[in-house]
Backbone as a printed PyTorch tensor [residue, N CA C, xyz], in Angstrom:
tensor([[[ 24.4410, -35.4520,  -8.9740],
         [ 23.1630, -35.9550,  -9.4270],
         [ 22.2080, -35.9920,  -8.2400]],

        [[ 20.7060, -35.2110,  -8.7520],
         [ 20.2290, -35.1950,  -7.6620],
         [ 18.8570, -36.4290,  -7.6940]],

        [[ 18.5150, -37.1180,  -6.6700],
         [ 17.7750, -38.6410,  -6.6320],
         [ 16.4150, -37.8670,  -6.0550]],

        [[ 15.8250, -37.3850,  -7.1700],
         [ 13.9160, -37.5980,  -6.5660],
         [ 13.3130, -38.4150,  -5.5400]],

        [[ 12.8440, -38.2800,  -4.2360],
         [ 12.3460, -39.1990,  -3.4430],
         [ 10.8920, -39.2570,  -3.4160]],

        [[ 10.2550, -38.0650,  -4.3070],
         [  9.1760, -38.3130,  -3.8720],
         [  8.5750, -39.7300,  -4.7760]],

        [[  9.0500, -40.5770,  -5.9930],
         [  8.7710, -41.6790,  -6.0390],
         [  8.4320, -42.9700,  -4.9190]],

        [[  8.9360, -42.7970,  -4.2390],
         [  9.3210, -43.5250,  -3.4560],
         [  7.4020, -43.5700,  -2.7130]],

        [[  7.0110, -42.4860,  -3.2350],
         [  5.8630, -42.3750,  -2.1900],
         [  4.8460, -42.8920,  -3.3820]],

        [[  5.5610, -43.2840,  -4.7800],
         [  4.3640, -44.4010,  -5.6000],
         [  4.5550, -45.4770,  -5.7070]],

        [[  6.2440, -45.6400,  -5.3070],
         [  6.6740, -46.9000,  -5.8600],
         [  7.4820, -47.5900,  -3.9540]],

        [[  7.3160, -48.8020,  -4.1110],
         [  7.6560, -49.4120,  -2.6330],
         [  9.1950, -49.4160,  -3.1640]],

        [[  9.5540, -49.4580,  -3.8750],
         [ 11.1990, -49.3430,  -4.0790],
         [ 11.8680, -48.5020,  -5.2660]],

        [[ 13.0320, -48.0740,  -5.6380],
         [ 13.6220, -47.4110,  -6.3410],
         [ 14.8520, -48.0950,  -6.9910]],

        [[ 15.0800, -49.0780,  -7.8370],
         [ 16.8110, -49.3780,  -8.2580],
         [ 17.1820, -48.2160,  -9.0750]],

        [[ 18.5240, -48.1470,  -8.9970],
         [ 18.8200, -47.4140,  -9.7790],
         [ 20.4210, -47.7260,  -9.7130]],

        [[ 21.0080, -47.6400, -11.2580],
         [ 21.8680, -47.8690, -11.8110],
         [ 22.7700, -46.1960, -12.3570]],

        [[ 24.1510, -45.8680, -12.0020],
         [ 24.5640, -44.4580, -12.4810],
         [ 26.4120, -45.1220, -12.7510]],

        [[ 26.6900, -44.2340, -13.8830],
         [ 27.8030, -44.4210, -14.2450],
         [ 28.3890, -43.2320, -14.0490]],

        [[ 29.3440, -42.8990, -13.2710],
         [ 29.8720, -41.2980, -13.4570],
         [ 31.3820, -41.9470, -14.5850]],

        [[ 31.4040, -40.9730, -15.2430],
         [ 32.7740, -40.7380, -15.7980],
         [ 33.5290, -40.4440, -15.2590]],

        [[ 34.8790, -40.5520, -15.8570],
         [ 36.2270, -39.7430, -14.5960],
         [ 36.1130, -38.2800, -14.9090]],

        [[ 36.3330, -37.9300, -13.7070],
         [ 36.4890, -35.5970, -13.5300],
         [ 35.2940, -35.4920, -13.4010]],

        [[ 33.9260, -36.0880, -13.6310],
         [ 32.7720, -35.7960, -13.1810],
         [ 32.3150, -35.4070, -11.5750]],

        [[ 32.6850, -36.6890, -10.7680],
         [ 32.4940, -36.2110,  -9.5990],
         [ 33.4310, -35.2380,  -8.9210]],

        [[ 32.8350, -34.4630,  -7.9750],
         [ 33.3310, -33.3160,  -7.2480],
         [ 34.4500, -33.9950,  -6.3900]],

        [[ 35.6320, -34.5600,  -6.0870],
         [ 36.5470, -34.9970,  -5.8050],
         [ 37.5440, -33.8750,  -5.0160]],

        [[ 37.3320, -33.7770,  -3.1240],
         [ 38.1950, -32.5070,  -2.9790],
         [ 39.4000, -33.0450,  -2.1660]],

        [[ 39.6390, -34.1140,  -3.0970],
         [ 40.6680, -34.5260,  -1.9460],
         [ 42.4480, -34.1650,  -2.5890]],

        [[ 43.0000, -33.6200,  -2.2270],
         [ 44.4740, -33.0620,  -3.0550],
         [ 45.1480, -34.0710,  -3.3520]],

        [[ 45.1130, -35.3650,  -1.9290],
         [ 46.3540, -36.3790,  -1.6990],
         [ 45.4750, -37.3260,  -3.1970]],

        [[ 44.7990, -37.6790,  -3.5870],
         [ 44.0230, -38.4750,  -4.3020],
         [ 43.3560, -38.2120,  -5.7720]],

        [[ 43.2040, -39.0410,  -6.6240],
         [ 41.8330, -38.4430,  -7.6350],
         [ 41.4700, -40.1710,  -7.9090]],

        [[ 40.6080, -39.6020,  -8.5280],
         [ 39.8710, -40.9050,  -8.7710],
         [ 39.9850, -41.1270, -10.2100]],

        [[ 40.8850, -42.1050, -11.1910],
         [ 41.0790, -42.7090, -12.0140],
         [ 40.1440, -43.7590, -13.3420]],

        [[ 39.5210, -43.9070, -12.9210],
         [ 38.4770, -44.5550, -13.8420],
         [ 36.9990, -43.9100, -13.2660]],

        [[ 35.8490, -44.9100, -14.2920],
         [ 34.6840, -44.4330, -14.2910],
         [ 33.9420, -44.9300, -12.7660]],

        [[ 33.3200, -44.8890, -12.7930],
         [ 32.6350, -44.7590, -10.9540],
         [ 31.2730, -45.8410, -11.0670]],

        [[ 31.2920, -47.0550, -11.0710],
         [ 30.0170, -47.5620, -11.4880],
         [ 29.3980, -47.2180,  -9.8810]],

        [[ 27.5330, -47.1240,  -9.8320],
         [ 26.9210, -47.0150,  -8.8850],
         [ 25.6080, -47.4730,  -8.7150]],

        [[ 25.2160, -48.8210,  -7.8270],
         [ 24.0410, -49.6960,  -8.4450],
         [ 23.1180, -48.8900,  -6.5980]],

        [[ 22.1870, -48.3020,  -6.6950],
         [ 21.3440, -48.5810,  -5.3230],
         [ 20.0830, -48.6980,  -5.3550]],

        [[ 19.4490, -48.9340,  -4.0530],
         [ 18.4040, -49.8620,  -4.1990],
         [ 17.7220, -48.8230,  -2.7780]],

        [[ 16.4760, -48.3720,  -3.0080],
         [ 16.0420, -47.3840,  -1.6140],
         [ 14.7250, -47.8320,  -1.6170]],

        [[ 14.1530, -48.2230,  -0.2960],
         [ 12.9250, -48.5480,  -0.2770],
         [ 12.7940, -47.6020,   1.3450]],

        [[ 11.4220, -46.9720,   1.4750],
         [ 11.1830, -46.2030,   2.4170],
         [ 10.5110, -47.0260,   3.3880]],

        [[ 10.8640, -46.4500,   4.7060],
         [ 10.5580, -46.9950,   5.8280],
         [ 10.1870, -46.1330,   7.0770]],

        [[  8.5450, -45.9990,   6.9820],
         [  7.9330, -44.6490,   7.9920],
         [  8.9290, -43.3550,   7.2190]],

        [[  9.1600, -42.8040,   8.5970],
         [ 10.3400, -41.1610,   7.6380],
         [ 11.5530, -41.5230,   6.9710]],

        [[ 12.0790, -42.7280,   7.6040],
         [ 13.3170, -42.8730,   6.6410],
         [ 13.5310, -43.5590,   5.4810]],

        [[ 14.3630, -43.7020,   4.7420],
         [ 14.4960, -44.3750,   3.8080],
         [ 16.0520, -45.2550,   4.0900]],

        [[ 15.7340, -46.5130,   3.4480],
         [ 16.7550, -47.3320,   3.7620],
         [ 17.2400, -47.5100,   1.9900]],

        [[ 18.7160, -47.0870,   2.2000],
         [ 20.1220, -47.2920,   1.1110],
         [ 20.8930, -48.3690,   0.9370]],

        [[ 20.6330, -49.2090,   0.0940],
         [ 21.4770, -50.2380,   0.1230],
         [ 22.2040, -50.0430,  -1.1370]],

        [[ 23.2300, -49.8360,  -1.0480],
         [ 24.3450, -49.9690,  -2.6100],
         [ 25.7670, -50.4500,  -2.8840]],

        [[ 26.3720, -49.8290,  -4.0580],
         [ 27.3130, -51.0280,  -3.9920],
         [ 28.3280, -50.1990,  -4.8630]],

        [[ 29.3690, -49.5160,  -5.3100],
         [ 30.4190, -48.9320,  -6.4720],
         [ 31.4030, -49.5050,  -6.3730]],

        [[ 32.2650, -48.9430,  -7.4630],
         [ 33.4810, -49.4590,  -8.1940],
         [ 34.3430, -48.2860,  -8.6720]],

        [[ 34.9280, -48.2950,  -8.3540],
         [ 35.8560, -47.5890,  -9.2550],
         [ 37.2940, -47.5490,  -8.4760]],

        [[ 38.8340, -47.2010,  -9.6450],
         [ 39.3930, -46.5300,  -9.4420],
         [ 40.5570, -45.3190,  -8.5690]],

        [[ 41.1690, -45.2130,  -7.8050],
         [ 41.5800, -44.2340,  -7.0740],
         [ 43.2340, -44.3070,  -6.9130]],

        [[ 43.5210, -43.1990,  -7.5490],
         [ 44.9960, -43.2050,  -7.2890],
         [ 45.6940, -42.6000,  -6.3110]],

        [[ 46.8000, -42.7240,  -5.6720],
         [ 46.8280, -41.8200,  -4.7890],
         [ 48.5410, -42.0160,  -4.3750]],

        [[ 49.0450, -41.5210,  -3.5640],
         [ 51.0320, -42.0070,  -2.7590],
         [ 50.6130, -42.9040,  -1.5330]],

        [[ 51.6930, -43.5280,  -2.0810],
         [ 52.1870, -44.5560,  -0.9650],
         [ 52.6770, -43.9610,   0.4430]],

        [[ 51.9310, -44.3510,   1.5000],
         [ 52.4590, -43.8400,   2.9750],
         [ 53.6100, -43.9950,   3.5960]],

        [[ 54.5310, -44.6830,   2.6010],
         [ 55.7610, -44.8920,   3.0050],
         [ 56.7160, -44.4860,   2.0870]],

        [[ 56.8240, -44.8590,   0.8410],
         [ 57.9280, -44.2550,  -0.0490],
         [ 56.9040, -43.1250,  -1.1430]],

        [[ 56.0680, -43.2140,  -1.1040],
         [ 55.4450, -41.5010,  -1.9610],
         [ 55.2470, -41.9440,  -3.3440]],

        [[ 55.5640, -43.6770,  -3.7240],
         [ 55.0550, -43.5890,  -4.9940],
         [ 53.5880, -43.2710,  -5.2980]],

        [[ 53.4940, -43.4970,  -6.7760],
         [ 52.0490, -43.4070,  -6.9620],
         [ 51.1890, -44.8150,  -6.8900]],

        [[ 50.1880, -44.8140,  -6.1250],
         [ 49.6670, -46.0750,  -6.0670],
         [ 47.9090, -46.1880,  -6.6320]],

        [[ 47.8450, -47.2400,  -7.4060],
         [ 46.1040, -47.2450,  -7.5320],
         [ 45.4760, -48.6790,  -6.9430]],

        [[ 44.2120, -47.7760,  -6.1790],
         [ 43.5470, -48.6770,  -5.7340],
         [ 42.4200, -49.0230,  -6.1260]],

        [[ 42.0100, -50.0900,  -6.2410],
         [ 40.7650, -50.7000,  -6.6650],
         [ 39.5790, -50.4140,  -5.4690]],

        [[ 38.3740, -49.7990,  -5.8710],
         [ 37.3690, -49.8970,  -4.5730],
         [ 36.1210, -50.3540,  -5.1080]],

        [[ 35.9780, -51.4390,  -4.1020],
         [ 34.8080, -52.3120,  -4.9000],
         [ 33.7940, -52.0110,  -3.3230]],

        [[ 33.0140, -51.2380,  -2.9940],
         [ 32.3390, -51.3490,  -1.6360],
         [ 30.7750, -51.7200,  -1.9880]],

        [[ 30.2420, -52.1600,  -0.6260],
         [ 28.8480, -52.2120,  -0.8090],
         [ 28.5700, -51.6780,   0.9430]],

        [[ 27.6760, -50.8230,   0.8060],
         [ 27.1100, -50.2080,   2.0650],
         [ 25.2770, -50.1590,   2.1110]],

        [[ 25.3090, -49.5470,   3.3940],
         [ 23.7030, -49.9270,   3.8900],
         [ 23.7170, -48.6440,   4.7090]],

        [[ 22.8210, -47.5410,   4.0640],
         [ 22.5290, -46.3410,   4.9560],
         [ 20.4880, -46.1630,   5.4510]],

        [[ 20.9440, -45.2100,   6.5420],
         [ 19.9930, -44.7360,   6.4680],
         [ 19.4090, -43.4930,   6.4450]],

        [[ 18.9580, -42.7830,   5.7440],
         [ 18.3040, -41.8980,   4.8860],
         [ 17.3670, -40.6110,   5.2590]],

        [[ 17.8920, -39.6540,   6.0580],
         [ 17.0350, -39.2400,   7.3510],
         [ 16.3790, -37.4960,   6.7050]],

        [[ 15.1660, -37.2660,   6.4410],
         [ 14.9700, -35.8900,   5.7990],
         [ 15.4100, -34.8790,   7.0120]],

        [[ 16.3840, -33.4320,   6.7020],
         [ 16.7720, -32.7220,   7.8750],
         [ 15.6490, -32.1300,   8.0850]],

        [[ 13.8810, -32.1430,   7.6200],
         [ 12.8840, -31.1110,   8.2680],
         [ 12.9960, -31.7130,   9.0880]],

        [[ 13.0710, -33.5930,   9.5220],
         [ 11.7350, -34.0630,  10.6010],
         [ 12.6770, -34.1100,  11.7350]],

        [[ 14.2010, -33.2250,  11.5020],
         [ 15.1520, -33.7270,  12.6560],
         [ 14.9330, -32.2790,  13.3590]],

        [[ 15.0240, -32.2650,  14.6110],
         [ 15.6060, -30.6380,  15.1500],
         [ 16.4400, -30.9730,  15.9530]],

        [[ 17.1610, -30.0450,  16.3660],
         [ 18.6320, -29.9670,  17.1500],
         [ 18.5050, -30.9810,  18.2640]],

        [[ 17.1490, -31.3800,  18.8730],
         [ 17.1080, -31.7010,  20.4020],
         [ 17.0540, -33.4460,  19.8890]],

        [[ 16.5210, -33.5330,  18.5230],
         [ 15.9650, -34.9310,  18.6340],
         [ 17.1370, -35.8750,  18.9890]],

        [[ 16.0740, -37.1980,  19.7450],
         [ 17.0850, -38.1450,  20.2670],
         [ 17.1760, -39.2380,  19.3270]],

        [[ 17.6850, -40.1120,  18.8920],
         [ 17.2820, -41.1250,  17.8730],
         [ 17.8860, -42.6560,  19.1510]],

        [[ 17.4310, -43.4000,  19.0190],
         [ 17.8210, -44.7310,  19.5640],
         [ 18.1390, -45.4540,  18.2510]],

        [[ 19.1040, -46.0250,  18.7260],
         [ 20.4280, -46.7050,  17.3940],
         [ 20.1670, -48.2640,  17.9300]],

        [[ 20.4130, -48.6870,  16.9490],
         [ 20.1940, -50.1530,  17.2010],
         [ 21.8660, -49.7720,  16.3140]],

        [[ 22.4250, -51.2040,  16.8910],
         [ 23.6910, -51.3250,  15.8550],
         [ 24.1550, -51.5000,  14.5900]],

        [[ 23.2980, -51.9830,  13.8500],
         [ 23.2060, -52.4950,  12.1250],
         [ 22.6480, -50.6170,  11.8630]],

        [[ 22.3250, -50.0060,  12.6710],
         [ 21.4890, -48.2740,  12.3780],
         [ 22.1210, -47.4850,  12.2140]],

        [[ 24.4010, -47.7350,  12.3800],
         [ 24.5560, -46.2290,  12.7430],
         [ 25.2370, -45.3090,  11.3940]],

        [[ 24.8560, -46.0460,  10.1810],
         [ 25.3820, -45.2040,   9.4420],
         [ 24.3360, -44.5680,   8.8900]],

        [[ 24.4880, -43.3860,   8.7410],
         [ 23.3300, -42.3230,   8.0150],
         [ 23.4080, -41.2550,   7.2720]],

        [[ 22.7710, -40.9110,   6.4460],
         [ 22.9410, -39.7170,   5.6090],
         [ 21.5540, -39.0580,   5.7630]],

        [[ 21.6390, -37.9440,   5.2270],
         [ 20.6170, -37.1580,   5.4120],
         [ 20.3250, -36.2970,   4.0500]],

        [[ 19.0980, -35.9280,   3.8270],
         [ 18.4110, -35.1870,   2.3630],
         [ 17.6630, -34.2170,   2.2780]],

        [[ 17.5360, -33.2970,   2.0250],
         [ 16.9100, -31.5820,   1.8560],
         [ 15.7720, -31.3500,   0.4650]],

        [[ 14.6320, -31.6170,   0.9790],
         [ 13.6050, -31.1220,  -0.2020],
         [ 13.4240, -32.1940,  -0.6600]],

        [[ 13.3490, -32.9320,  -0.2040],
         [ 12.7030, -35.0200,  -1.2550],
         [ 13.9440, -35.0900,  -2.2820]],

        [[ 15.3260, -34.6220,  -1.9560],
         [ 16.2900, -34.8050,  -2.5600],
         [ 17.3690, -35.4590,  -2.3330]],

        [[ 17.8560, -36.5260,  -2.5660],
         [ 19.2660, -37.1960,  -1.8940],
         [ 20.4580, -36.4360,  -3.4240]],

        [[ 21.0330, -36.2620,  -2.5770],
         [ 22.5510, -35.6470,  -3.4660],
         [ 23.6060, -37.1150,  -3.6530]],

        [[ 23.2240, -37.5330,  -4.2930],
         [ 23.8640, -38.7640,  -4.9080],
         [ 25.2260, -38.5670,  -4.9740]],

        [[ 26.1160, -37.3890,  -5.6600],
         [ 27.4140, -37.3450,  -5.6000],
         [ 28.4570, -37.2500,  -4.2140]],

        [[ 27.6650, -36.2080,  -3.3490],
         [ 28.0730, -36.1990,  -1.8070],
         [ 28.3260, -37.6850,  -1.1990]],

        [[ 27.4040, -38.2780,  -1.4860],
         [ 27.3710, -39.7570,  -1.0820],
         [ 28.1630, -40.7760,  -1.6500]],

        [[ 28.3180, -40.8320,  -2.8000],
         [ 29.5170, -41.5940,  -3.8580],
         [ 31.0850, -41.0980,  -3.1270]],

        [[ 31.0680, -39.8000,  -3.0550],
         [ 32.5320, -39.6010,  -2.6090],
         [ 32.7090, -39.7870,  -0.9670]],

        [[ 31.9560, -39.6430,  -0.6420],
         [ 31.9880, -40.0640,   1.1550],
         [ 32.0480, -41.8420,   1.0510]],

        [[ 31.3830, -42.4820,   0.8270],
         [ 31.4740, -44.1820,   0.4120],
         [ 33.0940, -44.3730,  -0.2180]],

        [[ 33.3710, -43.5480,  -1.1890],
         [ 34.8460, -44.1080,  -1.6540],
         [ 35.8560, -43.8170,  -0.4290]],

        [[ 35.4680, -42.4070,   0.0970],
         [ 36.8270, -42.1190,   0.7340],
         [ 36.7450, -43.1570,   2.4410]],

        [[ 35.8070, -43.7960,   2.6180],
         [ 35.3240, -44.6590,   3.8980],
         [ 35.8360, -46.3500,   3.3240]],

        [[ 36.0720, -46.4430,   1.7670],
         [ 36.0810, -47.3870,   1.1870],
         [ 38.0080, -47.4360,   1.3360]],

        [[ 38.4960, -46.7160,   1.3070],
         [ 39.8800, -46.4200,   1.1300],
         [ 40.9500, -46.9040,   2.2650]],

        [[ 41.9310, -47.9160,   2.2800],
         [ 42.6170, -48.1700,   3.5230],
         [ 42.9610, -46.9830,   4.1730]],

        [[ 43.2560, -47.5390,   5.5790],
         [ 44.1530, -46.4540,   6.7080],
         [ 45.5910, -46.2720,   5.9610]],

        [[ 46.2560, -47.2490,   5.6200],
         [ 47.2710, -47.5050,   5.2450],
         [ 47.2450, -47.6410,   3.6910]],

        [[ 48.0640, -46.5580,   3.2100],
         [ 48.0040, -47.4260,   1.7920],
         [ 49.0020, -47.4050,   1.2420]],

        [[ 49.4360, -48.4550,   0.8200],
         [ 50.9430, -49.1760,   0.4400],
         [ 51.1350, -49.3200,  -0.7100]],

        [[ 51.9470, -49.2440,  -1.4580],
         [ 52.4380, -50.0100,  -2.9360],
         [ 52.7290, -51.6610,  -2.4480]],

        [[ 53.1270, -52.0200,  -1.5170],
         [ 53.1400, -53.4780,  -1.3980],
         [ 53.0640, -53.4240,   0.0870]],

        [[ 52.8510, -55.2570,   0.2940],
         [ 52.8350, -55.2380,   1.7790],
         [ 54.0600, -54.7740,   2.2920]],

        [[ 55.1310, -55.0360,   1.9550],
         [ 56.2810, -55.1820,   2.7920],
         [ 56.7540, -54.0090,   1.9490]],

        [[ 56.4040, -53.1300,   1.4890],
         [ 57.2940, -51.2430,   0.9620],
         [ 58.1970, -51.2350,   2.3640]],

        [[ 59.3320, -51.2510,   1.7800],
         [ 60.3810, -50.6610,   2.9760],
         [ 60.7870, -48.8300,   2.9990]],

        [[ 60.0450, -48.1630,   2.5210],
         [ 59.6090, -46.5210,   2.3130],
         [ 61.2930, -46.3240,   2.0870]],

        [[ 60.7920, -44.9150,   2.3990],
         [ 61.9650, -44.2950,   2.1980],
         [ 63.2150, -43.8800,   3.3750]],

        [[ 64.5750, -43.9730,   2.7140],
         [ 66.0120, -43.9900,   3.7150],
         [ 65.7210, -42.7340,   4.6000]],

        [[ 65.5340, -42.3430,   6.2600],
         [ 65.6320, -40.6890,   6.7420],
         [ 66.7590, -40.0310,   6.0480]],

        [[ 68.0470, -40.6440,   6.3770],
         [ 69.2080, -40.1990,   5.9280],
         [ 69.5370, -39.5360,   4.4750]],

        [[ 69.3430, -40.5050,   3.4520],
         [ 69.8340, -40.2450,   1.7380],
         [ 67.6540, -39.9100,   0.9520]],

        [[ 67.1560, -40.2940,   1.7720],
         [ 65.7460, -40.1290,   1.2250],
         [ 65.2410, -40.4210,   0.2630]],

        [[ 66.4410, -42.1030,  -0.2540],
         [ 65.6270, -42.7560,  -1.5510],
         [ 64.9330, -43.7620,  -1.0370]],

        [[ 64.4940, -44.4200,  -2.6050],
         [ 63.1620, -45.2010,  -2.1530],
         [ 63.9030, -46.5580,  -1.7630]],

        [[ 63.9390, -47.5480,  -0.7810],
         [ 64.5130, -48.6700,  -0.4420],
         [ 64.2100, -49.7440,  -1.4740]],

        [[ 63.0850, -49.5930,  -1.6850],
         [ 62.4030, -50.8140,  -2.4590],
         [ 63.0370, -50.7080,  -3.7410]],

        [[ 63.5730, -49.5680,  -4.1920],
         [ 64.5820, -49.6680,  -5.6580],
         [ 65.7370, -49.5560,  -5.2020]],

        [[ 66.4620, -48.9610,  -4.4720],
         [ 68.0770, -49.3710,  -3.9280],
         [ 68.4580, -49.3980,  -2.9670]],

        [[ 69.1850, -50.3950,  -2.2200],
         [ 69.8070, -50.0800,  -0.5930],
         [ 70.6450, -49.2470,  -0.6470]],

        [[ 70.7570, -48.7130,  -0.1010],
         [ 71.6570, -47.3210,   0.6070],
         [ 72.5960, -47.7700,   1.6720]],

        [[ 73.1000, -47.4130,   1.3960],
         [ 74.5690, -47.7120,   2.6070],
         [ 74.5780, -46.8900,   4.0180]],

        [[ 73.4280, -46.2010,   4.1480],
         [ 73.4780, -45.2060,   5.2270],
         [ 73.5360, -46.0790,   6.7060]],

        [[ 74.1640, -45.0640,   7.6790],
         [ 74.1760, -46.3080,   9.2230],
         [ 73.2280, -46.4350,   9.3160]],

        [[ 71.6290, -45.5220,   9.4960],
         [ 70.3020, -45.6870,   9.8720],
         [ 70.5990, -46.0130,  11.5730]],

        [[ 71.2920, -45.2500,  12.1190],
         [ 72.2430, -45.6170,  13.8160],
         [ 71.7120, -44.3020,  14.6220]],

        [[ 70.4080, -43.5840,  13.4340],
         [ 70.1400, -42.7110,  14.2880],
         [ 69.5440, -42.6700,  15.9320]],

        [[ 69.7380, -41.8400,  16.9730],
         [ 69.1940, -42.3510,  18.1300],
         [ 68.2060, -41.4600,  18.8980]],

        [[ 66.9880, -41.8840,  19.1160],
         [ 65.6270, -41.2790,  19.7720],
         [ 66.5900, -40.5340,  20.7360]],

        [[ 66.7590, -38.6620,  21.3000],
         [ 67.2510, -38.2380,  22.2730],
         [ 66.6710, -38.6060,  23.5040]],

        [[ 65.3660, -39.1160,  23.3170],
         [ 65.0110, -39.6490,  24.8120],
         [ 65.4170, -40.8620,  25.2700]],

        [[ 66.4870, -41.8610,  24.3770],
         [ 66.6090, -43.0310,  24.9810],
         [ 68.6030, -42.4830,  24.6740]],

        [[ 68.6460, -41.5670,  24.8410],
         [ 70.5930, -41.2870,  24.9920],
         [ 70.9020, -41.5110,  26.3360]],

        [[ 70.1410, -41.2950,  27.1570],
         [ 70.8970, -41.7980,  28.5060],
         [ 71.1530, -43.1350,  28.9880]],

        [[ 70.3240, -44.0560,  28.4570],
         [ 70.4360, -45.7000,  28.1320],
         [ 71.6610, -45.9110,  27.4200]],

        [[ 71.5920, -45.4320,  26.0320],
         [ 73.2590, -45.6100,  24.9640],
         [ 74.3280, -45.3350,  25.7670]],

        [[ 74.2960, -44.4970,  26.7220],
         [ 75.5740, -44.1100,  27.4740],
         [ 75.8840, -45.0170,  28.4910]],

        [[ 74.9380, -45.2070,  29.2500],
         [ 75.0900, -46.4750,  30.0970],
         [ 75.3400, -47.6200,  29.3890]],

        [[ 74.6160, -48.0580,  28.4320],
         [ 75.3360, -49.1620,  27.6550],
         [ 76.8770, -48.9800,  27.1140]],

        [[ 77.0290, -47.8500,  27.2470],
         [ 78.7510, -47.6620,  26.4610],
         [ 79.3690, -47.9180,  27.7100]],

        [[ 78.9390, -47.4380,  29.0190],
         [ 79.7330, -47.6940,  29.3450],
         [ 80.1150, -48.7670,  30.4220]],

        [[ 79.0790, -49.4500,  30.2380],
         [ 79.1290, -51.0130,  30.9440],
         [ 80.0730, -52.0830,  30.1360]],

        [[ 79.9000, -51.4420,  28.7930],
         [ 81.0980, -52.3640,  28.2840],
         [ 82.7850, -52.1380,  28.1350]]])
């Protein structure tokens, strides 16, 4: 969906409210899809060349667990604050001075913001480093390669880092 800016040059602000459905947005991520509908509330009021983004979505996202590979869904409820930069008024050399609350930004081509580019960049920034089926997922056995969290395995798990075998030996044989 593409967001008209030249309003912006009748009106001191813009809300706007978008619902994507699921499979609508362009989603290129393999490990992931996104599971429910995508609510998307933002709010753009212009400022000199830029325009300032304040918004907020919901939705959805399924994806494997980083430890045992189930399937896991996550809830993403974010609210972010961009700023809004047209690529004519930039050229390669320009310098920008950042204040700290300044450094997130997007950028728009022809009085156009690409609304979907932006929805999926916000979810996937919205998404843990880590993402778990529970806090404490004990993943999966190296040895038998089931999932712990549904059965213990009897395996030794006595495997040993080859860079710390010359320690094990000295310990064998101090005793």
């Amino acid at each position: 969906m593409l967001i008209d800016l030249t309003e912006l040059q009748k009106k001191d602000e813009i809300q706007l409210a978008h619902l994507y459905p699921i499979n609508t947005l362009d989603w290129q991520d393999d490990e992931s899809k996104i599971v429910s509908d995508c609510s998307v509330n933002l709010t753009l009021r212009r400022r000199g060349r830029e325009i300032d983004l304040k918004g907020q979505l919901e939705t959805d996202v399924e994806t494997f667990c980083d430890r045992c590979l189930v399937e896991v869904k996550i809830p993403v409820h974010t609210t972010f604050n961009l700023i809004c930069l047209s690529t004519v008024n930039l050229s390669k050399t320009d310098e920008l001075i950042l204040e700290k609350n300044e450094l997130d930004f997007h950028f728009y081509e022809n009085n156009q913001l690409n609304l979907d580019d932006l929805v999926c960049e916000q979810i996937q920034l919205a998404l843990p480093m880590s993402k778990l089926c529970q806090e404490n997922c004990q993943g999966l056995c190296s040895e038998c390669k089931q999932n712990r969290n549904l059965n213990a395995c009897n395996c030794s798990n006595k495997s040993v880092d080859l860079r710390w075998q010359a320690l094990t030996d000295l310990k064998k044989k101090l005793q």
